[in-house]
N, C-alpha and C positions, 0 to 999 in steps of 0.2 A: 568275452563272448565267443572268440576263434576258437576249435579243435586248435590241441598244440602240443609239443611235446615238453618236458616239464626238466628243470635243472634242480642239481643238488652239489652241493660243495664241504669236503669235509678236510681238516687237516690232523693227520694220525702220527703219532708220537712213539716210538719204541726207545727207551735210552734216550741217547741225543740224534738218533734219525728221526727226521722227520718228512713228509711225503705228504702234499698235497692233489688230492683226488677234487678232475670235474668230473661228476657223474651225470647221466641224461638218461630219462625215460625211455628208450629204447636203444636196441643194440646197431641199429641200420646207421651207417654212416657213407654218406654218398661219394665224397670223394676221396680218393684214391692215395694222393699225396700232396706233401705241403707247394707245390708249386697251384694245385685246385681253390685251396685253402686264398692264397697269395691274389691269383685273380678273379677269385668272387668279391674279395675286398677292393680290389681296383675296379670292380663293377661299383661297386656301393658307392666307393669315391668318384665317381668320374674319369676317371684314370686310364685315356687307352680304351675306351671300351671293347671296340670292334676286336681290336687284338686278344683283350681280355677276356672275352667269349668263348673265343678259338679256343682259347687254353684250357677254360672253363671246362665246354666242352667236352673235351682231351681227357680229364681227369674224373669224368661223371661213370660210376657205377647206375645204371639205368635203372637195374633189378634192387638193389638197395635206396635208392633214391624211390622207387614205387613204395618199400615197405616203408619209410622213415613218413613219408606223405600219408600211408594207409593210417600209422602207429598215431597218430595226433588223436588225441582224445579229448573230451571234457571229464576230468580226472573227479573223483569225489574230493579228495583231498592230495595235498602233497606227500600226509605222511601216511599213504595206505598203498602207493604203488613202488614196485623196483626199478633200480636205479643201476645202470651199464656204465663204464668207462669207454667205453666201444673203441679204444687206442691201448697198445700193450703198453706194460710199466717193465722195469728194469724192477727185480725182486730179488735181491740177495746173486744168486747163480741165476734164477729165474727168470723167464720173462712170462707175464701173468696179463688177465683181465678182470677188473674189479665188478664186484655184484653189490648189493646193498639192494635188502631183499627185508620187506616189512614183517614184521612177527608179531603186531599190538593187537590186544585181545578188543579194542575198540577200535570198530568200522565208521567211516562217516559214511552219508546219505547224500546224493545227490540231490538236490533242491528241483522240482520239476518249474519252475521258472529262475532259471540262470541268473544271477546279476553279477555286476562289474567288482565283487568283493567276495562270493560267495566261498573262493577256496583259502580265503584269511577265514573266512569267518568258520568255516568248519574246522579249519586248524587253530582257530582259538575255542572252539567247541571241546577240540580232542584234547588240548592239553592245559586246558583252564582242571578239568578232572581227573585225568588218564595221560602218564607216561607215554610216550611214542617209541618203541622199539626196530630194530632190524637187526636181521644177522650182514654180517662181512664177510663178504664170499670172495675166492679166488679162483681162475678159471688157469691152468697150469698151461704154458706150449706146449702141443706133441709134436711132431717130425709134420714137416709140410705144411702147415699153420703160419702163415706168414706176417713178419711185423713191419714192414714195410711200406707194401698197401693196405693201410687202415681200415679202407671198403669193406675189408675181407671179413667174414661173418665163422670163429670159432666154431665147431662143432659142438656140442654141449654132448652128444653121445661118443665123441672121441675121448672129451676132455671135461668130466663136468665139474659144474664149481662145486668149493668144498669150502664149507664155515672155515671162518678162521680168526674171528671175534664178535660182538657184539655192539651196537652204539644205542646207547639208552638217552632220549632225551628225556627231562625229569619236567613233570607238571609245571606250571608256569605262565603267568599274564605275560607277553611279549607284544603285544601291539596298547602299547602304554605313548602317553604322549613325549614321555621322556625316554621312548627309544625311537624317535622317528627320526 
């Protein structure tokens, strides 16, 4: 029932590279570097907290943490929105940002009274009939694009992303009792 923002996980295969993408519903990522990372966890555990704030703190992108708070949605579905790595990958010579960007000719409907299953249920709507498509996009570094602090929001008119395959999920009963 919360506004939230939504995860996707895919592992992509060329040859014998292989490369695991977490993807997230939007591109805002608050903190900064993995020491932010390090003491939000020691919040969640108990761990130091006072100290752990401090650092917290330290590490918060304010303007990105507004949009990551704004970006939470009640989605129609999982498989009708894009999907960011909002952290750069190591690609070949490259250092890149992944997109995964919907392309399926079937939209779900948001249900005007919400309930505790409703985005199972429209993703068993979409592909009990209709394939689930996206394109695979890549968002390239230019000069000054930094991959260090993560915070940091690519330009898309410096650098925009550019397909760079396809992920088709194929029609399918998935919430079976023998897959829980």
């Amino acid at each position: 029932f919360k506004k939230d923002v939504r995860g996707f996980a895919i592992k992509i295969q060329v040859k014998d590279q292989i490369q695991d993408l977490i993807l997230v519903s939007t591109k805002h990522m608050p903190l900064r570097h993995m020491e932010g990372f390090e003491a939000a966890l020691c919040i969640l555990n108990g761990i130091n907290p006072i100290a752990s704030m401090i650092r917290l703190l330290k590490n918060i992108r304010w303007s990105e943490l507004g949009k990551l708070i704004l970006n939470r949605k009640h989605e129609t579905s999982p498989l009708d929105i894009s999907y960011y790595s909002m952290t750069p990958y190591a690609c070949n010579q490259e250092v890149v940002k992944y997109r995964l960007m919907p392309t399926s000719h079937y939209h779900s409907h948001k249900p005007f009274w919400l309930t505790a299953t409703y985005l199972r249920d429209n993703m068993k709507k979409h592909l009990n009939a209709h394939r689930a498509t996206f394109d695979l996009m890549v968002q390239l570094q230019k000069p000054g694009m930094p991959i260090e602090d993560v915070s940091a929001t690519w330009s898309e008119r410096e650098s925009p992303f550019i397909k760079v395959g396809e992920l088709m999920i194929k029609p399918q009963q998935f919430d079976t009792p023998k897959r829980w």
